[in-house]
N, C-alpha and C positions, 0 to 999 in steps of 0.2 A: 787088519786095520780095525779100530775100534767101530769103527760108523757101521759096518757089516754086521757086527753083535747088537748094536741099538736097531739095526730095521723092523723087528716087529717086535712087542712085550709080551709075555707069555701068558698075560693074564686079558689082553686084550678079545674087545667083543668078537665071536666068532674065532676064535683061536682052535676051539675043538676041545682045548686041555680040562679035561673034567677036574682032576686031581693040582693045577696051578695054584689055590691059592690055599694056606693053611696055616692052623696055628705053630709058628715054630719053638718056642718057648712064651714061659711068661715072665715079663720082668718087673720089676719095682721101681718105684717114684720115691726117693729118697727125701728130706723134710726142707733140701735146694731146689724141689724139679727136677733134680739129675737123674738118671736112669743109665743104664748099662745094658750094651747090647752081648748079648754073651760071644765070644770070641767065635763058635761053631758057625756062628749065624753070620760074622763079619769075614769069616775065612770062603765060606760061600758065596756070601753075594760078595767078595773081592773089595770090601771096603776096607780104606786101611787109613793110619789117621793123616788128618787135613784135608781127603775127602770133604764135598759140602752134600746136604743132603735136604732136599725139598720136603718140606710136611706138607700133605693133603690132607683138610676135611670136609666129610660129609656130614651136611645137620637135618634132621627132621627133629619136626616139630620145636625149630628153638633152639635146640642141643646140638652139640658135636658128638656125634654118635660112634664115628667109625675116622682113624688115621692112619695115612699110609706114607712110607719112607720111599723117595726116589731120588735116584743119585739125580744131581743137580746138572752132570754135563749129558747122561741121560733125557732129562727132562729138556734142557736148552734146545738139543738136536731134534726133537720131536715139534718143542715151538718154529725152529726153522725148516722144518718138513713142510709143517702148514702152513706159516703163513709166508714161506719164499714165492709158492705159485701167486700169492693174494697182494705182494710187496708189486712184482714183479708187470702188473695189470697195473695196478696203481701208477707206478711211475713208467710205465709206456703208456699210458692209458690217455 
């Protein structure tokens, strides 16, 4: 079942994984915004089209410095990790 592959992320704090995160290719911004993820990179992480996929950024100082791609039903199942214990108090509460 999917839910067993999403229980921990590999790049999470305290994972151990020295070698998790890295540069996998580099790609281009076309003169639309568009970009293209090279297929190696989409055959790995099992994204295939109509996937939706979350953008994260980090900003210092002002800027967006650093962004990161997570599958979107990924990311949902992690928002319902945390906040089902916090829902859950709430409306017994």
């Amino acid at each position: 079942m999917v839910k067993s592959k999403l229980k921990e992320s590999c790049c999470a704090p305290g994972s151990g994984s020295v070698s998790c995160c890295r540069v996998e290719s580099l790609i281009s911004v076309d003169e639309r915004g568009q970009m293209v993820l090279p297929k190696e990179l989409r055959d790995k992480a099992n994204i295939k089209a109509g996937d939706k996929l979350a953008l994260i950024s980090w900003e210092k100082d002002g800027e967006i410095c650093c962004i990161s791609l997570i599958k979107a039903d990924y990311l949902a199942e992690k928002v319902k990790e945390f906040l089902g214990p916090v829902m859950r108090d709430v409306v017994s509460g």
